[in-house]
N, C-alpha and C positions, 0 to 999 in steps of 0.2 A: 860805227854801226849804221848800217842804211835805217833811216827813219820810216822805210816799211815794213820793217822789222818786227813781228809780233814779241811782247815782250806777257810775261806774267808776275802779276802782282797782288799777295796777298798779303788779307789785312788793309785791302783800300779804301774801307769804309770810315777805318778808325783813323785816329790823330796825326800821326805819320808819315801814314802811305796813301791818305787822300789828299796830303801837303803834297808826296813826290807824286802823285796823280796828275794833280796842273802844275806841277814844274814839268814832269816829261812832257801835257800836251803844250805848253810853252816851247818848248821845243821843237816841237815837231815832231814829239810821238803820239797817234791816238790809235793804234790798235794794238791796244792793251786787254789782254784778259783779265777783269778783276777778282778776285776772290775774299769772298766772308761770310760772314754769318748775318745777313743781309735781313732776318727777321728784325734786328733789334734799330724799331725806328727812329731811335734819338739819333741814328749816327746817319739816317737819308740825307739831312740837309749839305752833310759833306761831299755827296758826291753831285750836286747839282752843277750846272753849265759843266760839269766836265767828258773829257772824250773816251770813249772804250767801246771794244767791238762787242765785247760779252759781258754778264757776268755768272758765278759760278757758284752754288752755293759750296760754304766750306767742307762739308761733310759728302758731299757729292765729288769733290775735285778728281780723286782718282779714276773714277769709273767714266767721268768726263773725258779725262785724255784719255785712257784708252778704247774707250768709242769716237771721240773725235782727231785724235791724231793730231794735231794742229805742231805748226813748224815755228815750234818758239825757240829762239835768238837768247833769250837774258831771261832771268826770273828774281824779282826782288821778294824775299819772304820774310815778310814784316808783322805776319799775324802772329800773336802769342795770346796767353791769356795775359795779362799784365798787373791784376790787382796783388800788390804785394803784401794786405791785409787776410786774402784768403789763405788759410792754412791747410785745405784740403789740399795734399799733395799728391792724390790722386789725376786732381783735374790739371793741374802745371805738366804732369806726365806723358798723359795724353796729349794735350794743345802742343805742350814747348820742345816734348822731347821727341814721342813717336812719331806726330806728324811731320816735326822737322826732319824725321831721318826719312821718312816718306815721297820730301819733296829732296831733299840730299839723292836718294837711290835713283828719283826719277831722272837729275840732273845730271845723275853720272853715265846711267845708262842711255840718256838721247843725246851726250857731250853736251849739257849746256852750261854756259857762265853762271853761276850761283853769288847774290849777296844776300845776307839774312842779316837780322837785328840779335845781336847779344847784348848784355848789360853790363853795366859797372856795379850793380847789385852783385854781381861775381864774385867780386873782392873784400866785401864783410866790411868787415872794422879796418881792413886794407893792412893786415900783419905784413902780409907781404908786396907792399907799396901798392903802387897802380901802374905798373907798365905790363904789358900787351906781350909780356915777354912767354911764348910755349909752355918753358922749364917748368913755372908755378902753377900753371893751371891745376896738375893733383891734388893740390898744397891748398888751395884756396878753399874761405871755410864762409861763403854766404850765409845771411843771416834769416832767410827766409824761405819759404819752398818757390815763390817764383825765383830768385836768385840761383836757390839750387840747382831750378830744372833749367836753368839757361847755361850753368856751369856742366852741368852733366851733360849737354850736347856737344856742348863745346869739345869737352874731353872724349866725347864720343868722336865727333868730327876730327880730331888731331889725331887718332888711332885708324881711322880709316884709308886699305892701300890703295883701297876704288874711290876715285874724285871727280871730279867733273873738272873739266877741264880748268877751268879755273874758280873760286871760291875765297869768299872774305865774308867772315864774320863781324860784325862791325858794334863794338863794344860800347852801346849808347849811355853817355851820363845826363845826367837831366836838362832834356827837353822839356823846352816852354815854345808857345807859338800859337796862333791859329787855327780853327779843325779842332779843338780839344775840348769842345761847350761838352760834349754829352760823357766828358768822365765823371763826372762827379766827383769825389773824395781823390780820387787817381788823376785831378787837372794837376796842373802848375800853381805854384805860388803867387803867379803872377795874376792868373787868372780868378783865384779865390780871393787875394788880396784886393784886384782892384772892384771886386762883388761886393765885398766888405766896404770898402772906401764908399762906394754907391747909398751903403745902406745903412751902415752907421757914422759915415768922416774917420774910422780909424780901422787899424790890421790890427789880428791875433797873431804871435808868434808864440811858437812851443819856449819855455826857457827852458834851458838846459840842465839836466839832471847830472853832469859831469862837471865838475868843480873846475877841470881842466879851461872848460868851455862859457865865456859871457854869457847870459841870456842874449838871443838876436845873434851871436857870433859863431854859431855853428856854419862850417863852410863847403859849400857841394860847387862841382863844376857845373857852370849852367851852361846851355847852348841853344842856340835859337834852330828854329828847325829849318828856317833856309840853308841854312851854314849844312846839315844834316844832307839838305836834299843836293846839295851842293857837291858836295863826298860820294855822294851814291850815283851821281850822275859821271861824274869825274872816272869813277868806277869801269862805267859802261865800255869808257874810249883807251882806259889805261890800264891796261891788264896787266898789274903789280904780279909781286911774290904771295901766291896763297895764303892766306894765313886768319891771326885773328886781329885785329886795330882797336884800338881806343879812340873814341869820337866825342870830346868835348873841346874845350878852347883851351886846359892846356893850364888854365890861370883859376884857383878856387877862390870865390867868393862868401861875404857872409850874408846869411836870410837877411839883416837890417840892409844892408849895401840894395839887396834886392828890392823890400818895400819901401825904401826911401827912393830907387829910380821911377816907382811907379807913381808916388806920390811928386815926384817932380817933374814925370810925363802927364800930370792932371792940375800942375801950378797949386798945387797943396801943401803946406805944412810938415813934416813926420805926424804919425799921430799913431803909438806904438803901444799893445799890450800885450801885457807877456801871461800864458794859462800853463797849466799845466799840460804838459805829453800827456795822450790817453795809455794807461798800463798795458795796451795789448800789444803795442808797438815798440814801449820804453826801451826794451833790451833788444829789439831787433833795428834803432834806429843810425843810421851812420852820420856821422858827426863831422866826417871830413873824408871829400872826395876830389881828386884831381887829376886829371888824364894826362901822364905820359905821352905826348904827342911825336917823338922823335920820330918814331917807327914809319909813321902816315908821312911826313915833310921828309922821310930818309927817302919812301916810294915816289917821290916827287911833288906830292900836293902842297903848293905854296899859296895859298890864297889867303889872306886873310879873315880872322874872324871875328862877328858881329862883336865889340865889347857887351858890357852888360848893360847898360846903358841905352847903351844903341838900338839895341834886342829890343831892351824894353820897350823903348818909345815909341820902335816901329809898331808893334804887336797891339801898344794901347789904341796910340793914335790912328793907327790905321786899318785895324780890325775889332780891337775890343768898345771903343767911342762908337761905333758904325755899327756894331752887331753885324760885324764881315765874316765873311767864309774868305778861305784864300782857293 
């Protein structure tokens, strides 16, 4: 794609899409149209030094393009609500599901390439594994209303005869990285854990409420969010088979493996306590995640991905020590 390409990207304030923000203008893209909800100032620091021609407030977006008309190439749609503690499923409906078919219609009807963020919250307790495969999407039973309203687009999108020309949902498992100071409660482990280390010499981890499961051994696919913008860029040039993908690294880890890389990216000790899960979460929390990565290396994407390790050290040493934005 010609690099004067207008491209639109929403949700580039928050954690994600202000990471693919300076990876696209690392590249050589900056006219970018951003879109968010740009009232909420914890998240300004992410968009500083970087490049874009506008930006748009989120509740404004449609009436924007159809007064401005702009000749956009790609559209990354990365905004959702994403606190998976809110239960109003009200507000998941709105943000994750109507809007998205909002910016779905407008992609189909101007032909533009479409990639959006899905989760691995999709897949629950994972009854029915973690692969990226169509068949199960009906089938899958998320354990929360954000999961839900990500799984209901989805299966919205897979029923749809009008598409845009091309389109990938891209099935995110947890993301840690840079750009994610102003989640609060919704950061990375990595990020809580090395606040913790800061302020007391040691982590809290949940122990685990399933007998199945160690305290500290619970296992999620982690992924660094280079690796993320890396897929989404790759995206741009290789216009695979439609569909929906799984985007972790493929290999499940346990939370100890996790705060013990951060405590060896800070020349520390372990230093490890284990509290209880808070009850609001207990029963909605997933114990074991791991992405099916066939599907993505079948499309071609062969690159390697960050280990955990690696992730981590980058993340600490080079943004969380610094108090960096990337």
């Amino acid at each position: 794609m010609n690099k004067n390409s207008f491209i639109l990207l929403t949700g580039a304030a928050g954690f994600i899409g202000s990471y693919l923000l300076g990876y696209l203008n690392k590249q050589g893209y900056n006219k970018i149209i951003i879109v968010d909800d740009f009232t909420d100032e914890d998240k300004w620091f992410n968009l500083s030094n970087k490049k874009f021609i506008t930006k748009v407030e989120r509740d404004e977006l449609f009436d924007w393009l159809r007064s401005a008309d702009p000749k956009i190439e790609f559209v990354y749609h990365l905004g959702a609500r994403t606190d998976t503690t809110e239960f109003d499923y009200s507000i998941h409906q709105k943000l994750n599901v109507e809007y998205s078919k909002s910016i779905w219609n407008y992609c189909t009807e101007k032909n533009i390439p479409l990639v959006y963020a899905s989760s691995a919250a999709t897949y629950g307790n994972g009854e029915f594994g973690y692969k990226d495969n169509h068949d199960i999407v009906g089938e899958l039973k998320p354990l929360n209303p954000y999961g839900v309203s990500k799984n209901e687009f989805d299966k919205w999108a897979l029923q749809q005869t009008s598409q845009p020309p091309f389109w990938a949902g891209l099935k995110f498992f947890n993301v840690y990285g840079p750009n994610e100071y102003h989640k609060d409660r919704m950061a990375s482990m990595i990020f809580h854990g090395y606040n913790q280390i800061k302020k007391t010499g040691k982590v809290k981890l949940f122990k685990s409420h399933k007998p199945e499961f160690r305290d500290g051994e619970q296992l999620r696919d982690f992924i660094y969010v280079e690796d993320v913008a890396n897929v989404c860029y790759w995206l741009i040039e290789n216009r695979v088979e439609s569909g929906l993908y799984n985007l972790g690294t493929g290999k499940a880890r346990p939370f100890k493996d996790l705060v013990t890389a951060i405590f060896t990216s800070l020349n520390r000790e372990p230093q490890i306590e284990f509290i209880d899960m808070p009850e609001d979460i207990r029963d909605k929390y997933q114990y074991f995640t791991e992405a099916d990565m066939n599907k993505l290396k079948e499309a071609g994407y062969n690159e390697k991905f960050f280990s955990l390790e690696n992730g981590v050290q980058d993340y600490v040493k080079k943004y969380l020590l610094r108090n960096e934005y990337y």
